[in-house]
C-alpha positions as CSV (number, residue, x, y, z in Angstrom):
1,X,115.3,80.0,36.7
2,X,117.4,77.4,37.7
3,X,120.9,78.2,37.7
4,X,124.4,75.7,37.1
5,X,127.9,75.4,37.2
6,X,128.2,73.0,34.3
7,X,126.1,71.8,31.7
8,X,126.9,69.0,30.0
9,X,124.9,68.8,26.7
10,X,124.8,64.8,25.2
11,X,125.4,61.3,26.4
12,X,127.8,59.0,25.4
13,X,131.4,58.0,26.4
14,X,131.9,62.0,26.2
15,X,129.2,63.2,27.9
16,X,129.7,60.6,30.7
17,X,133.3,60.6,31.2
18,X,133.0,64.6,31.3
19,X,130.2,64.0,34.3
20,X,132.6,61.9,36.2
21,X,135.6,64.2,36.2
22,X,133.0,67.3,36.7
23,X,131.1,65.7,39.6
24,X,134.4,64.5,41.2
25,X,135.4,68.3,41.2
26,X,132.5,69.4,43.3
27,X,131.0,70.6,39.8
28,X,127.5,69.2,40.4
29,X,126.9,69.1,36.6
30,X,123.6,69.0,34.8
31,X,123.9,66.2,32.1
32,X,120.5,65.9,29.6
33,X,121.0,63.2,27.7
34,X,119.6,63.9,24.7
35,X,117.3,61.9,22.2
36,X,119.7,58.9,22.4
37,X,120.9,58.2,25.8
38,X,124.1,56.6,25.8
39,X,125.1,57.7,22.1
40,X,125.6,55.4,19.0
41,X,127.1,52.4,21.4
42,X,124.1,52.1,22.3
43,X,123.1,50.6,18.8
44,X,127.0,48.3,18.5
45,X,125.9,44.6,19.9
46,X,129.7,43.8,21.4
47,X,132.6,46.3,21.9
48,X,135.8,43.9,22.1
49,X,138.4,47.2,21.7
50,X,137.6,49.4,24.9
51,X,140.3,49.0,27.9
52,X,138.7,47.3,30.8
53,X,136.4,44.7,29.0
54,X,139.1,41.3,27.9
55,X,135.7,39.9,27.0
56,X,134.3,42.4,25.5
57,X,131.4,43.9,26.2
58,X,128.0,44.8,25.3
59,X,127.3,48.9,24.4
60,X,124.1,49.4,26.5
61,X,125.8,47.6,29.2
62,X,128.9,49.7,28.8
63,X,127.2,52.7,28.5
64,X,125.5,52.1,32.0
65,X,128.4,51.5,33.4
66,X,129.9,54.7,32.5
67,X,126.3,56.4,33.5
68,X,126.2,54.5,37.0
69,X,130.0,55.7,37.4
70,X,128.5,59.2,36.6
71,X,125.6,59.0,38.9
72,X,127.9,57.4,41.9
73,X,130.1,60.5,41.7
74,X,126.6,62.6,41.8
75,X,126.0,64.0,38.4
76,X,122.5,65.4,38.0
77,X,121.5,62.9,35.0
78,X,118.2,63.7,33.7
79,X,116.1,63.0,30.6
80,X,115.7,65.5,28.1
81,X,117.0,67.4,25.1
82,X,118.3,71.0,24.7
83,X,116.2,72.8,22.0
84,X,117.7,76.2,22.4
85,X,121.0,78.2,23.8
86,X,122.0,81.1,23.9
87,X,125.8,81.4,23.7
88,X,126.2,85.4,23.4
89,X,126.6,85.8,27.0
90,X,127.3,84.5,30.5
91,X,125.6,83.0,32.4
92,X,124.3,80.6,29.0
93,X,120.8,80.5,28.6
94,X,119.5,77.1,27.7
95,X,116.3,76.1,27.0
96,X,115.4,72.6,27.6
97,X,111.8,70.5,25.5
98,X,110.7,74.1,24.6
99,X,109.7,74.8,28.1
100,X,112.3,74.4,31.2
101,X,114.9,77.2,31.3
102,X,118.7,77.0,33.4
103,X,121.1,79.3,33.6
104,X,124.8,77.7,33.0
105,X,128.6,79.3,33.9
106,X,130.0,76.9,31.3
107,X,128.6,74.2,28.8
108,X,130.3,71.0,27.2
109,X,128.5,70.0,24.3
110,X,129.0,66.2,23.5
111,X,125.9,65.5,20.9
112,X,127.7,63.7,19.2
113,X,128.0,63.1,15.2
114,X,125.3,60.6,13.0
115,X,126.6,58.1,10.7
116,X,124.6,58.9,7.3
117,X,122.7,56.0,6.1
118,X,121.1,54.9,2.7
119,X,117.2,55.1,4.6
120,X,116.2,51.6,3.5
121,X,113.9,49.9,6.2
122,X,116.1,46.1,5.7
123,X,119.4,48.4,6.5
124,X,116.9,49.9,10.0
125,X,115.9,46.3,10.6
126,X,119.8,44.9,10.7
127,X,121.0,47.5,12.7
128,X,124.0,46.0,15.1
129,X,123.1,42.1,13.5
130,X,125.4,42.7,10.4
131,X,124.8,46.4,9.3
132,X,127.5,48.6,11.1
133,X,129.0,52.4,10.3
134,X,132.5,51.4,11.8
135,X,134.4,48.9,10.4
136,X,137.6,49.7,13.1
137,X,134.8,48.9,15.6
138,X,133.2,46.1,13.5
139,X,135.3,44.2,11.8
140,X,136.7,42.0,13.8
141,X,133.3,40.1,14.0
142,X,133.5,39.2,10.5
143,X,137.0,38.0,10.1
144,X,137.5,35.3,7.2
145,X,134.1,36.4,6.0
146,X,132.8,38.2,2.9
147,X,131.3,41.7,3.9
148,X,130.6,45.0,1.8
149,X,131.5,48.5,2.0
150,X,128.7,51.2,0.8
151,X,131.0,54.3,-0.3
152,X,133.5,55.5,-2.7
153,X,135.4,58.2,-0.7
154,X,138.4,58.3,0.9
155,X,136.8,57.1,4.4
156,X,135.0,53.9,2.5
157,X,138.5,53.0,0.8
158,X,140.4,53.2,4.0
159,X,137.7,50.5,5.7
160,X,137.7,48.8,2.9
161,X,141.1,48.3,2.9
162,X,141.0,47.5,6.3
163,X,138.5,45.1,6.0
164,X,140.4,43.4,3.5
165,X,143.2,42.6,6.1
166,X,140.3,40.4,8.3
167,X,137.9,39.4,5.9
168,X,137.8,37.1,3.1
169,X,136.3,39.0,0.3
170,X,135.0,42.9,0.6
171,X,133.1,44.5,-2.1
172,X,132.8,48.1,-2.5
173,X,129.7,49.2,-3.9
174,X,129.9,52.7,-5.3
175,X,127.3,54.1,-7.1
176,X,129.5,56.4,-9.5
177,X,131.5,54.6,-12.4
178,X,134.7,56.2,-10.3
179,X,136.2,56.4,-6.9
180,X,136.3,59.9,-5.5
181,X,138.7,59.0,-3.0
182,X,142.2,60.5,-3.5
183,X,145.0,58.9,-6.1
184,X,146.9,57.3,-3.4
185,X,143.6,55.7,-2.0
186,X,142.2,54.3,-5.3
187,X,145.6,52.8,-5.8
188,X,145.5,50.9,-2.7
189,X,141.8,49.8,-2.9
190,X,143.1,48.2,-6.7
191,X,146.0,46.6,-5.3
192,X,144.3,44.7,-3.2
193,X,143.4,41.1,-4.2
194,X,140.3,40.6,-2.7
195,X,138.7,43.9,-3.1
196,X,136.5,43.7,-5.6
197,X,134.7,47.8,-6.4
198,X,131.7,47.3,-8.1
199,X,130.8,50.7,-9.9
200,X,127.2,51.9,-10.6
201,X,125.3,50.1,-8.2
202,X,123.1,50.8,-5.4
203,X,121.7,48.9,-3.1
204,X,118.3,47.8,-3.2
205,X,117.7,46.1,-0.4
206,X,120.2,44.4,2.7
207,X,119.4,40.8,3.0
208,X,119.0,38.5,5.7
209,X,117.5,35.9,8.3
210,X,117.4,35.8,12.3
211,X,120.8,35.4,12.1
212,X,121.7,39.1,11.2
213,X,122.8,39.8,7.0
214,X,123.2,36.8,4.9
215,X,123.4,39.5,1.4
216,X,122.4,42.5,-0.4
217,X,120.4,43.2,-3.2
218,X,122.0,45.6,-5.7
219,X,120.9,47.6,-8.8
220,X,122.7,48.4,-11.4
221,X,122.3,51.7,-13.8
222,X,121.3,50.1,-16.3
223,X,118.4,48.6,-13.8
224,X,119.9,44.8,-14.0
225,X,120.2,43.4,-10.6
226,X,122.6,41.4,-8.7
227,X,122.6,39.2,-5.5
228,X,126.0,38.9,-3.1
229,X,126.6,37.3,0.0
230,X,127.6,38.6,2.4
231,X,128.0,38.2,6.4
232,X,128.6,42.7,7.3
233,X,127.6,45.1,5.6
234,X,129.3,48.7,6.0
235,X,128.4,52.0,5.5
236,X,131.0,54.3,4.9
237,X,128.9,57.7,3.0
238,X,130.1,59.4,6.0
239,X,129.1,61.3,8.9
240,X,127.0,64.5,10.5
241,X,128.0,66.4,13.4
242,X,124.9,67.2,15.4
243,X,125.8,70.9,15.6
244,X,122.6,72.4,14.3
245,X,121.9,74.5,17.9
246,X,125.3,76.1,17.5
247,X,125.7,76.9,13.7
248,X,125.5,80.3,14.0
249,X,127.0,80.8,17.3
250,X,130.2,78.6,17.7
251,X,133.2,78.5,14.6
252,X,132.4,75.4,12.7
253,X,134.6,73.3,10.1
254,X,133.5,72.8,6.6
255,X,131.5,70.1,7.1
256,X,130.0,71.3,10.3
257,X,132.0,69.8,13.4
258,X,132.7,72.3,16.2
259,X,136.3,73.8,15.9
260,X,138.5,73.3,19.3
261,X,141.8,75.2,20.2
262,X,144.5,72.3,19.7
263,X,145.4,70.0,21.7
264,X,142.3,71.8,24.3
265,X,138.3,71.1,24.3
266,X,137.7,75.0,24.1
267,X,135.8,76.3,21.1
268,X,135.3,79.7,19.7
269,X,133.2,80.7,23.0
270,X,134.8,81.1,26.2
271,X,133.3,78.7,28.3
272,X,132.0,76.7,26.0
273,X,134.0,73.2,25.5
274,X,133.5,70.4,22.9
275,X,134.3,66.8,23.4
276,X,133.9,63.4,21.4
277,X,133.0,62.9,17.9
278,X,131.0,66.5,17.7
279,X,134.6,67.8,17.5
280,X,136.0,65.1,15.9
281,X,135.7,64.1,12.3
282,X,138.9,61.6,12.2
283,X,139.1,58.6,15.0
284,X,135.0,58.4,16.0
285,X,136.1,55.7,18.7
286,X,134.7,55.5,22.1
287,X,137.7,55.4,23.6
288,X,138.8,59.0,22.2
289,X,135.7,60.3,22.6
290,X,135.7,59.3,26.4
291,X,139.2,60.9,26.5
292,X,137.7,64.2,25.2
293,X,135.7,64.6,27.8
294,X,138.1,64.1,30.1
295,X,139.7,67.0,28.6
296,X,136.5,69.0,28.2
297,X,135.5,68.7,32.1
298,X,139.8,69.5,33.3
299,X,139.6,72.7,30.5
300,X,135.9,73.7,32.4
301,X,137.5,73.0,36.0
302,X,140.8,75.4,35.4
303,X,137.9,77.8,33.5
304,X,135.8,78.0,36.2
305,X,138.2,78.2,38.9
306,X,140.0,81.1,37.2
C-alpha cells in the first residue's frame, strides 16, 4: 500500500494553494483532483476580483496557473476521486476509484460545496454565458442591465439587493407567495426601487441566443405564463457541501459543511484539516477559499512536525 505524508482531497483554489504551501514544506503531498478539476471556476468565464489579474482573468486559465504553481513546487497531482476513508485511525486509509489504496499521516479535504440548481437543460446550456450561482463574482458583468434572481431566502435577498446597486432592474422570482428571508431582509429587498419580487412563479425555461441569456420563461400557479428580459440570470436556492464521505465520521453543521476549530482548518479529527467552501457556508470566494488552504497546509505542517 502506498503510504503519504499529506493527502490533499479536491481541487480548486483550496486544494491548490494547500499543494503549494505543502510541497514547499518538503510535504510531497498527494492531491486527487476529484470529478471536477479545478473546482466551480472552472465553469465562471472571467474572474475580474482575484489579486494578481488587473485584467481579469479567465477560471480555467486561473485554475492552471495555480495547478502549474502546484506542480512547479512538486505536488503529486493526479487524476482521480476518493470513494472511501477511513478516518477512525492513523495512518488514514483512503481508497481511491474503488480500487487503489494509500495510507495518509494527515488529510485536507477541499471538495468543495455545489451551488443547487433548478435541473433545467436551457439553465445547463447557459452555464458561465449569463446563468451564474454568484452574483459578488458575477455581477459586475451585467452592470446597467436587467438580470434575475431565482430564490426567496435570506442569501437570494442579499444578491438581489446587491445586484440592484449595479444593475438596472433585478427581479426576484420566488416560487412562494412570501419571502422566507428574515424581517430585516424582506424590508430591504421592498425598499428598493428597482427590485421587483415576483411571487409564485417558477421558471420554465432560461432563454437565450449565441450571445449568452436574452430572458426567462416563467410560470405562474395559476399556470399563466410570462416572458422577461433579461441579460444574467442568478441562482440563489443555495448550496451543498460535498461532505457525503465524512458524514458519519467528521462533526458536521446543520446543513452539512465540515465544522473547523476557529480561526484554524482543524476539524473534529486530529489530523484531518478542512479548507475552502467545504468549511465554509458564508464568503464562497476564491480568494478565501485559497486563503483556507493556506491555513489548512501551515495547521498540517505544525501537526505533522509535532
Amino acid at each position: 500500500m502506498e503510504t503519504t505524508k499529506v493527502l490533499i482531497i479536491g481541487s480548486g483554489p483550496a486544494g491548490y494553494t494547500a499543494a503549494i504551501y505543502a510541497s514547499r514544506a518538503n510535504l510531497q503531498p498527494i492531491l486527487y483532483e476529484g470529478i471536477e478539476p479545478g473546482g466551480q471556476l472552472t465553469t465562471t468565464t472571467e474572474i475580474e476580483n482575484f489579486p494578481g489579474y488587473p485584467d481579469g482573468v479567465d477560471g480555467n486559465r486561473m485554475m492552471a496557473d495555480l495547478r502549474r504553481q502546484a506542480e512547479r513546487f512538486g505536488a503529486d497531482l493526479r487524476t482521480g476521486t476518493v470513494t472511501k476513508i477511513d478516518l477512525s485511525s492513523r495512518p488514514f486509509h483512503v481508497i481511491v476509484d474503488g480500487t487503489t489504496e494509500l495510507a495518509a499521516e494527515a488529510v485536507i479535504i477541499a471538495t468543495g460545496a455545489s451551488a443547487k440548481y433548478l435541473g433545467l437543460p436551457s439553465e445547463t446550456k447557459f452555464r458561465g454565458q449569463g446563468v451564474s450561482a454568484c452574483a459578488t463574482c458575477d455581477g459586475f458583468f451585467y452592470r446597467k442591465k436587467d438580470v434575475a434572481v431565482v430564490g426567496g431566502g435570506d442569501t437570494a435577498c442579499e444578491e438581489a439587493t446587491y445586484l440592484a446597486s449595479l444593475c438596472r432592474k433585478v427581479y426576484m422570482i420566488v416560487r412562494k407567495p412570501f419571502l422566507r428571508a428574515s424581517k430585516a431582509m424582506q424590508q430591504r429587498v421592498m425598499q428598493t426601487p428597482n427590485i421587483e419580487v415576483l411571487f409564485e412563479h417558477n421558471t420554465a425555461e432560461v432563454l437565450g441566443d449565441e450571445t449568452g441569456v436574452t430572458g426567462a420563461l416563467l410560470r405562474k400557479t395559476d399556470g399563466s405564463e410570462r416572458r422577461i428580459e433579461i441579460s444574467g440570470f442568478f441562482l440563489a436556492i443555495g448550496h451543498h457541501p460535498n461532505t457525503e464521505l465524512f458524514a458519519d465520521q467528521l462533526e458536521l453543521d446543520a446543513e452539512g459543511y465540515i465544522r473547523t476549530e476557529p480561526g484554524t482548518s482543524k476539524t473534529s479529527v486530529e489530523g484531518v484539516f478542512a479548507a475552502g467552501d467545504v468549511q465554509d457556508p458564508h464568503y464562497r470566494q476564491a480568494i478565501t477559499a485559497a486563503g483556507s488552504g493556506c491555513i489548512a497546509a501551515l495547521d498540517c505542517e505544525r501537526f505533522l512536525l509535532r
